[in-house]
C-alpha positions in Angstrom: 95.3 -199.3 -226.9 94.7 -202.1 -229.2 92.7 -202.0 -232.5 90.7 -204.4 -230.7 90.4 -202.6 -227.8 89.3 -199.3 -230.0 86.5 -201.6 -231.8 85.1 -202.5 -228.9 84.8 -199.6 -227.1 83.7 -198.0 -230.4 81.1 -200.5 -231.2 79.9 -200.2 -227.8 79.6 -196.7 -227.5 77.3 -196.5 -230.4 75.0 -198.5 -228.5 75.2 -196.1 -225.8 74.6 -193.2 -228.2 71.2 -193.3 -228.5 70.3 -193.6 -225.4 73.1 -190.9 -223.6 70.4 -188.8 -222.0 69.7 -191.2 -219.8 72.9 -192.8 -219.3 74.2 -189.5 -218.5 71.4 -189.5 -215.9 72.2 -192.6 -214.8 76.4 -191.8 -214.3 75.5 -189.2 -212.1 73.0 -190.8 -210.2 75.5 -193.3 -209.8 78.5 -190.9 -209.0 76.5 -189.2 -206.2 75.6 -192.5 -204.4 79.3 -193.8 -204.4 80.0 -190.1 -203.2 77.9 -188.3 -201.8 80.2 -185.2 -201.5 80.9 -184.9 -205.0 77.3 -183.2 -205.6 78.2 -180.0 -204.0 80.9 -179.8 -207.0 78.0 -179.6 -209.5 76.1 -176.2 -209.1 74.7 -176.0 -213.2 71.9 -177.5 -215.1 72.6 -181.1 -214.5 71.1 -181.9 -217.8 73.1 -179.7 -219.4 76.6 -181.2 -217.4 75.3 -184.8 -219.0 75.3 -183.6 -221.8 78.9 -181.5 -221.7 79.9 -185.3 -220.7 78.5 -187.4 -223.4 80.5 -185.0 -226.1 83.3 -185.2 -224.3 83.2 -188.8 -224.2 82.0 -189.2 -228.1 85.0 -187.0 -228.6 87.7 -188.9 -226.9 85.9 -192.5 -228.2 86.6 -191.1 -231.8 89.9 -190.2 -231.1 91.3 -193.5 -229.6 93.6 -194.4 -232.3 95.2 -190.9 -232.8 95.0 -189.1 -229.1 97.9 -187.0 -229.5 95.8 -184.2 -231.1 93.5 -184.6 -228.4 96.2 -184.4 -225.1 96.8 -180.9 -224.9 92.7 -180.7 -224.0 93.0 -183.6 -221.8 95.1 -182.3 -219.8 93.9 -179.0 -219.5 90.7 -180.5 -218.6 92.8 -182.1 -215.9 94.2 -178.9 -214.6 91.0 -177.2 -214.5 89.5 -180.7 -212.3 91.8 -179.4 -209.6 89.9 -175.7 -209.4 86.5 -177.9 -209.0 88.1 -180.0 -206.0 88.8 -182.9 -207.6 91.3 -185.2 -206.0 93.1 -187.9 -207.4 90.6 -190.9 -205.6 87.6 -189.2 -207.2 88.8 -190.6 -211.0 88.6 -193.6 -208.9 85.0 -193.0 -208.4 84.0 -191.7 -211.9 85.3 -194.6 -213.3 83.7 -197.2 -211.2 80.1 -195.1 -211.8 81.5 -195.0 -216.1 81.7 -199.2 -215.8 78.4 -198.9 -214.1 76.6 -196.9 -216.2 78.0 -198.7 -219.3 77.1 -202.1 -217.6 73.6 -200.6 -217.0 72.8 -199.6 -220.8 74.7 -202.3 -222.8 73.3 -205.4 -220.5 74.4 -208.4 -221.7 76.5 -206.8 -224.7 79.1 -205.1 -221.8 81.2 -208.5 -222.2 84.5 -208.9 -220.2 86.0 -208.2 -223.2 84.3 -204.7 -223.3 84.8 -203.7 -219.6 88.1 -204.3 -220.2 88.3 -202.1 -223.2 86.3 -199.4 -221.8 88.9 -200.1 -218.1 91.9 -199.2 -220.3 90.4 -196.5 -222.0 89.5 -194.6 -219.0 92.6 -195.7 -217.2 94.5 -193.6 -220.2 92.4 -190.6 -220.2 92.4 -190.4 -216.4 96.1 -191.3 -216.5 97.1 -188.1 -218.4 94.6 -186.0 -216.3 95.8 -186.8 -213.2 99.4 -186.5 -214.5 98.5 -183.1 -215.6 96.8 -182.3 -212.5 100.2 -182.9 -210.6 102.5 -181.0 -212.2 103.8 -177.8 -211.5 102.2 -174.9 -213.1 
């Protein structure tokens, strides 16, 4: 990713930071009505899985410009995604309800400029997990 890139998806997940309850609220809600079979994959404290996902997120967002320490969980979190049932059209799915959600909470400030940021940065991520999900044990 560009510097750029980083910024904005940096600058724009600060915004999103104080408000991550609810936007975790709002991912989910999303997620479940673009797939309505993904639910049954989530059996915890929803609250609590929204939570789980907004460090996971912060985590990764301040890691953008130096991932490499980060890959090795990436993809591990990858691997495990195949356990739960996740397929490879499902990061399809969570990214459309992450543009969503992000679109929802920054209003006007999720620019093209941002979704595109935000596109790429996902697209990595679910890149490696997906790669990792493939490969042979």
């Amino acid at each position: 990713m560009t510097p750029e890139k980083i910024t904005l998806v940096r600058t724009s997940w600060e915004k999103v930071l104080p408000i991550r309850d609810t936007a975790a609220e709002l991912f989910y809600g999303r997620l479940f009505e673009l797939d309505p079979a993904l639910r049954v994959m989530f059996k915890g404290d929803m609250q609590e899985q929204g939570r789980k996902l907004m460090t996971m997120i912060n985590m990764v967002v301040m890691s953008l410009d130096n991932l490499g320490p980060m890959m090795d969980r990436i993809e591990d979190l990858g691997r495990r995604h195949v356990d739960y049932g996740v397929t490879e059209a499902h990061y399809d799915t969570v990214g459309s309800a992450l543009l969503w959600t992000l679109a929802k909470g920054l209003s006007e400030q999720f620019t093209p400029a941002v979704k595109e940021a935000w596109t790429t940065a996902y697209g990595t991520l679910a890149g490696a997990m997906k790669q990792a999900a493939m490969a042979p044990a």
